[in-house]
N, C-alpha and C positions, 0 to 999 in steps of 0.2 A: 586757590589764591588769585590777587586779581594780577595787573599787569606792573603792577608797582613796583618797585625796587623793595629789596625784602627789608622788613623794620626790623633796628637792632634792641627794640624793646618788646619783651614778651607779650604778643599782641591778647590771647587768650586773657592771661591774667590782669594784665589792663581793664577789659570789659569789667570782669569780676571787680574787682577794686572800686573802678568808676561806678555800682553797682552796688558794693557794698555802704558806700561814702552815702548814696542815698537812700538806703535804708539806714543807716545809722543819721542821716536826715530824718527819718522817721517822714520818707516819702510813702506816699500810695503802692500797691504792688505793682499795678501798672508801670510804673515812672519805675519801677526799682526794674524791670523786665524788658522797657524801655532802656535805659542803664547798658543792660546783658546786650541788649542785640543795637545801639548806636552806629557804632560798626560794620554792621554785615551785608551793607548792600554795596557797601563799599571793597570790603575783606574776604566779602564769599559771593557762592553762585545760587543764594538763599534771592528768592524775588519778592517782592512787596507783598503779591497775594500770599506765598506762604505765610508771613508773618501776621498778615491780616485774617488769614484762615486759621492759623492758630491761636496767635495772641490777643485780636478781634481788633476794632480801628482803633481807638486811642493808642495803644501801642505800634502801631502800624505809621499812625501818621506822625506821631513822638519818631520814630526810625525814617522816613519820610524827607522831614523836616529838619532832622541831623545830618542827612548826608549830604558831602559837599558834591555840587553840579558837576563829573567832569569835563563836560563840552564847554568850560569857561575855561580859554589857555591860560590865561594868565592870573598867578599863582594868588598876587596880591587880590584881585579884584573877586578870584572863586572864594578866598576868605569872607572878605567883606560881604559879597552876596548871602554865605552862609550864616555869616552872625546876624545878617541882618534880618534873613528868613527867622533863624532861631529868635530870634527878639519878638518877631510876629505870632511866633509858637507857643508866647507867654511864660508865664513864671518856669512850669517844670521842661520844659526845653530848654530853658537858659538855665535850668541849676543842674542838666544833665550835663549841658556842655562845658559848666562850672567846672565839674567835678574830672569831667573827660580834660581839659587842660591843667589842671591840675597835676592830675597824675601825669600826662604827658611830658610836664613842665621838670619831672625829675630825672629824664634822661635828655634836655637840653645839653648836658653838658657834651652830649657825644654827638653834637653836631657836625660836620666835616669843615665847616669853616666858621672865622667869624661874623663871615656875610652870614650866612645859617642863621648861626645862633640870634643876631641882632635880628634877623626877618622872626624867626618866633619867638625874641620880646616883644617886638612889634605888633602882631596879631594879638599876644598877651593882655596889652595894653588897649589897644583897638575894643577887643572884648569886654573887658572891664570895664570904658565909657563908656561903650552901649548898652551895657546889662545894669548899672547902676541904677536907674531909678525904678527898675521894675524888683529887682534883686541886691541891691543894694547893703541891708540892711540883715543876711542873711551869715549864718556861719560859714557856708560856703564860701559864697565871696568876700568875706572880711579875709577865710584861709586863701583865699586866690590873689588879692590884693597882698596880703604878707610875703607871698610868695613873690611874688611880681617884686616887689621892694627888696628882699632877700636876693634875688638874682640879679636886679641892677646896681645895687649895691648901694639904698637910700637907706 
């Protein structure tokens, strides 16, 4: 595990989920395996070449491209960098990270405050502006926008 405070949401089954959302996207197998390992360079002590020596580069730089910098201290601006890489990473980086808040987005409620909870509507929303015109138009993000509105309460 890495050095992070431990998630109170089933990190394993998350991947899977976020994973399954795009193949039921009727994404490529790549982007669906892509999906599976979003996570691991962040969650494990799995390094880029293994994943590129297994899964070969697209999926390699789809995992790459997901994970947030940790050498950006601040919390707000390591988001923003992230989405904003993801945005550069095209369509299926943004419908990975789609699907990855999404699912995220349903144990918002165990936030430990309400500062919390309002900083990850915040990046919710953040994501959604930037991902719109490239993704916009997509069942994912129509479900991530509903979702977005369902929690603020629109």
């Amino acid at each position: 595990m890495s050095g992070r405070a431990p998630d109170p949401k089933p990190v394993l089954w998350h991947s899977f989920r976020v994973a399954n959302n795009l193949y039921e996207d009727d994404q490529p197998e790549d982007v669906v395996i892509a999906g599976i390992l979003h996570d691991a360079l962040e969650d494990t002590k799995v390094s880029l070449e293994l994943i590129r020596s297994a899964f070969g580069d697209k999926v390699a730089n789809l995992v790459k491209t997901l994970t947030f910098d940790k050498s950006i201290p601040d919390k707000r601006l390591r988001y923003q960098e992230a989405y904003q890489r993801n945005l550069g990473g095209g369509q299926e980086a943004l419908l990975i990270r789609t699907y990855d808040i999404l699912d995220n987005s349903d144990y918002y409620q165990l936030a430990k405050s309400k500062e919390d909870y309002d900083f990850l509507l915040e990046k919710m929303k953040y994501f959604i502006d930037i991902s719109s015109a490239v993704i916009g138009g997509t069942n994912g993000w129509k479900r991530l926008v509903a979702k977005y509105e369902f929690l603020v309460g629109i």
